[in-house]
Structures are given as C-alpha cells and as structure tokens.
C-alpha positions as CSV (number, residue, x, y, z in Angstrom):
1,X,295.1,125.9,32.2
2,X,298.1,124.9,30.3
3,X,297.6,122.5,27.7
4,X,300.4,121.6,26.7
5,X,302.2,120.3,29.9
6,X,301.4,116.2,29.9
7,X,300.5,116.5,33.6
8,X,297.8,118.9,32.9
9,X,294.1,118.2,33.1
10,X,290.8,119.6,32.4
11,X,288.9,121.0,35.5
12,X,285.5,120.1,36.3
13,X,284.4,123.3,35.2
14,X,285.9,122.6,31.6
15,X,284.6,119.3,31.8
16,X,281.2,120.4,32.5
17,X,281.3,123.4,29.6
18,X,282.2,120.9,27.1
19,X,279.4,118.8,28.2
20,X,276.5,121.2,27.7
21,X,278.5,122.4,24.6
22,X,278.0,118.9,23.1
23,X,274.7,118.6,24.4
24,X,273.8,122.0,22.9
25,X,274.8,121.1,20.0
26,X,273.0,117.3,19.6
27,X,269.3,117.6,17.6
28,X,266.9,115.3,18.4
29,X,264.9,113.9,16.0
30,X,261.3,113.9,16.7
31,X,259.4,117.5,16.5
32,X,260.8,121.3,18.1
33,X,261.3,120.7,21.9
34,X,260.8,123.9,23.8
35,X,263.3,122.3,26.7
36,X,267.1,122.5,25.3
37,X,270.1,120.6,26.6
38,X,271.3,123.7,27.5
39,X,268.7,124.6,29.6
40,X,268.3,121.2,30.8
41,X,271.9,120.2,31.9
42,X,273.5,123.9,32.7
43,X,270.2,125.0,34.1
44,X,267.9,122.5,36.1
45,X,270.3,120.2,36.5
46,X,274.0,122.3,37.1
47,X,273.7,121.9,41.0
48,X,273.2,118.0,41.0
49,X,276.6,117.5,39.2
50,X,279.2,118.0,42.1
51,X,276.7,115.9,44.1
52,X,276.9,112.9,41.2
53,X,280.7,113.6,40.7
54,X,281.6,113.8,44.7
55,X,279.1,112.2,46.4
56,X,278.4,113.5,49.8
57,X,275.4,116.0,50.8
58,X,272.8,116.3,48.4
59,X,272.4,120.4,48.2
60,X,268.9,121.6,48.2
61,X,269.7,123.5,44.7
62,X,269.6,120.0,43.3
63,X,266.2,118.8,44.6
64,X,264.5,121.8,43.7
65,X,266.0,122.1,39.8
66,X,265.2,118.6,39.2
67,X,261.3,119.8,40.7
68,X,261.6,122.8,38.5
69,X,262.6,120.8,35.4
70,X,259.2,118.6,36.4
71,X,257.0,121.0,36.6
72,X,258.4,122.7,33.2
73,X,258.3,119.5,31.0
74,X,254.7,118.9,30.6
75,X,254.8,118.5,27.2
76,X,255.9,114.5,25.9
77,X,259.0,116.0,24.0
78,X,259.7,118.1,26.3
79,X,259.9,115.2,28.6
80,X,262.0,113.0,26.2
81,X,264.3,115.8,25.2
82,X,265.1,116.4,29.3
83,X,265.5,112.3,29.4
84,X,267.7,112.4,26.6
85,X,269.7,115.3,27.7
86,X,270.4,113.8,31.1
87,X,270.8,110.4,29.4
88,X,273.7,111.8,27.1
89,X,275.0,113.7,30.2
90,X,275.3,110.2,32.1
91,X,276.5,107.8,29.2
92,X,279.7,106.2,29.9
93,X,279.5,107.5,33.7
94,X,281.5,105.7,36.5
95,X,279.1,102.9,38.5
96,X,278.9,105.6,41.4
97,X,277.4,108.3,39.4
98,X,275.1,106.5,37.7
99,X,274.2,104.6,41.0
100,X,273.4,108.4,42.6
101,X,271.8,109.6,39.4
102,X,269.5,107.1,39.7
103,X,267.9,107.5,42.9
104,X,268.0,111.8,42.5
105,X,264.6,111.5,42.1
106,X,263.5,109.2,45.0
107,X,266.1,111.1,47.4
108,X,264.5,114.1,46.3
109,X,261.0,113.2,47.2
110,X,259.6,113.8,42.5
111,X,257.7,111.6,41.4
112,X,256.3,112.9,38.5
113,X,260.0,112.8,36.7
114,X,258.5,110.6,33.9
115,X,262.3,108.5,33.3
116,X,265.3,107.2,35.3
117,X,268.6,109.2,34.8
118,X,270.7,106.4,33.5
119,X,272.1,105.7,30.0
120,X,270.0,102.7,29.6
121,X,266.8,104.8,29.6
122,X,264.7,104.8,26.1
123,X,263.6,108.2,26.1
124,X,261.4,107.0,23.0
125,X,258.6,105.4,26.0
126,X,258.9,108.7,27.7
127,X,255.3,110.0,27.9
C-alpha cells in the first residue's frame, strides 16, 4: 500500500488491524478482565466483520465465535469488557452495520449474550 498517492486507501485488512490495535490498547476502568479486546474483536468476533461490512451470507465461523465468546464470558467484567469491546468496534458504524450487528445474536440462535452490539449499549448494566 502506497501512502502517499491521494487515491490510495487503507484495505479492510488495515482497517481492521488498526481497530483491534486501538481496542488493544483502551483500559477499562472497573477491575482486571480476563477477556481482552484483542481476544474479543480479532478472536471471537474476526469472522462476523466481512458479514457486518458486506452484508450477504452469514458464515457459520460467525455464529459459533459469538457462542464461544458466550460461553467464555461468565464472569460480569468479562461480560462488560466483551460489550464494550464490540461497542467501541461499532461506534460511529454506517446504519447498515449497526442494523446487522444488532440482530447477530438473534440470527445466530445466543441468547445468553447478556448486551446488544450497538454503540448505544451501557455496558455498565451488563450483568
């Protein structure tokens, strides 16, 4: 990728390292979550992002790293810390993406993901 050429753009891919770079990077407050953004967003949740982006078939990869992700976060902060990763992941998303974020969890059959993906989420009530 050339940077310096106006026309040039990042790729998804660079879009999506810078993502879990800042999300990495972003401490949240309360306690020592055992869950990290990291492991959250470019783990459990890396095959769902084409699907928000693009639309089109949901891939199985998705439905079963948002189960995963479920059955890891037992803990409250564990909890809040995935709903705040995802939250920061979403934030400032196009009406689309937010739209198919949303219903990730009812299309993929998990109801014990504790939070809505959307940036309006307070991860605070997360329990």
């Amino acid at each position: 990728m050339i940077l310096n050429q106006p026309e040039a753009i990042m790729s998804p891919a660079s879009v999506v390292l810078v993502l879990l770079i800042v999300a990495a990077a972003i401490t949240l407050p309360e306690g020592e979550a055992q869950l990290t953004c990291l492991e959250v967003v470019g783990g459990y949740f890396m095959s769902c992002l084409y699907f928000l982006n693009s639309g089109g078939l949901l891939p199985a990869e998705c439905c079963s790293g948002l189960r995963s992700l479920a059955e890891v976060a037992q803990a409250t902060i564990d909890r809040r810390s995935a709903c705040n990763c995802l939250k920061m992941l979403v934030q400032g998303a196009a009406e689309e993406v937010l739209r198919r974020a949303g219903l990730l969890p009812q299309t993929c059959q998990i109801s014990d993901l504790p939070f809505v993906i959307s940036p309006n989420t307070d991860c605070s009530m997360v329990i």
